[in-house]
C-alpha positions as CSV (number, residue, x, y, z in Angstrom):
1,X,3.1,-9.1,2.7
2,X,1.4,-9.5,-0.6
3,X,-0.2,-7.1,-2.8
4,X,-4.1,-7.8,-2.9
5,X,-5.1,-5.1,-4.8
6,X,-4.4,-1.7,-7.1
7,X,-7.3,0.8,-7.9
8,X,-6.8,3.5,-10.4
9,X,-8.6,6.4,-8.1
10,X,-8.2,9.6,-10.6
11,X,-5.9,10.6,-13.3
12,X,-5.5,13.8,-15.3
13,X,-3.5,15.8,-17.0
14,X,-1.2,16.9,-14.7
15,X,-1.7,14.7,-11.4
16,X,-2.5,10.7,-11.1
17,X,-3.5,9.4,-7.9
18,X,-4.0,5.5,-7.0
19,X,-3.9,3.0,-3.8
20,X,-2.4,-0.6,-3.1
21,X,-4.0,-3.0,-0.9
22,X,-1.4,-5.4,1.0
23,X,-2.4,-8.5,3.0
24,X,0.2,-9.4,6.2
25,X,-0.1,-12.2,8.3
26,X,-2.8,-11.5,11.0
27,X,0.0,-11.1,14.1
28,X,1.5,-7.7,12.1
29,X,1.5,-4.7,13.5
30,X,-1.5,-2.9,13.9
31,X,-0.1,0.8,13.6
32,X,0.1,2.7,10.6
33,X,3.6,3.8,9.6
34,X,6.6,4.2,7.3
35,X,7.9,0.5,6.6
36,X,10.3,-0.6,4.4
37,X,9.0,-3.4,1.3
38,X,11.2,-5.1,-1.2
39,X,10.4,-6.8,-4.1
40,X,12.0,-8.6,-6.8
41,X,10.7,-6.3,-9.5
42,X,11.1,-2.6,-7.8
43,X,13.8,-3.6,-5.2
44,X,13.6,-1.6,-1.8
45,X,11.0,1.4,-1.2
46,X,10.1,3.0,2.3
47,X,6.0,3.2,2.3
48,X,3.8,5.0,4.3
49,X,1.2,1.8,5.0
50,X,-2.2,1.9,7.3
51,X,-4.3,-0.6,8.3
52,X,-7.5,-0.8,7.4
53,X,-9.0,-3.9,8.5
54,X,-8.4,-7.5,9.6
55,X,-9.9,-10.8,9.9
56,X,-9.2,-13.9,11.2
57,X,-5.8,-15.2,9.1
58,X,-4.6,-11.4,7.6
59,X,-4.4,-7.8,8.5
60,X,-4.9,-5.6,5.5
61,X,-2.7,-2.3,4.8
62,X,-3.2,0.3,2.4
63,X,-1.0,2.8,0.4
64,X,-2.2,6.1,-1.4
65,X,-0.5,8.3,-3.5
66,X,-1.2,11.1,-5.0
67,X,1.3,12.8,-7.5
68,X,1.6,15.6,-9.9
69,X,2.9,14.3,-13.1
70,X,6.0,15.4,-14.8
């Protein structure tokens, strides 16, 4: 899975929220739900992913969180 995309949605004082857009290979599971990604640079993290569309060689996820800052 590879990240395709991160879009700054809104940001405030008090709360940010944002979304990634990940690319799997076209066979992945087409049912959103709590997976587990790990990369190099932020090591393991359980994320809630849903699809939201597919094509002929990928099936596109996409993560959205929405946090109050500290």
């Amino acid at each position: 899975m590879t990240l395709v995309e991160f879009r700054d949605e809104f940001d405030s004082d008090t709360q940010e929220t944002f979304s990634l857009t990940f690319k799997a290979p076209a066979d992945a599971p087409a049912e959103q739900s709590t997976y587990t990604l790990t990369s190099e640079g932020v090591g393991e993290q359980l994320i809630f992913l849903v699809p939201i569309g597919k094509d002929a060689d990928a099936l596109y996820y996409e993560a959205v969180y929405n946090r109050f800052k500290q």
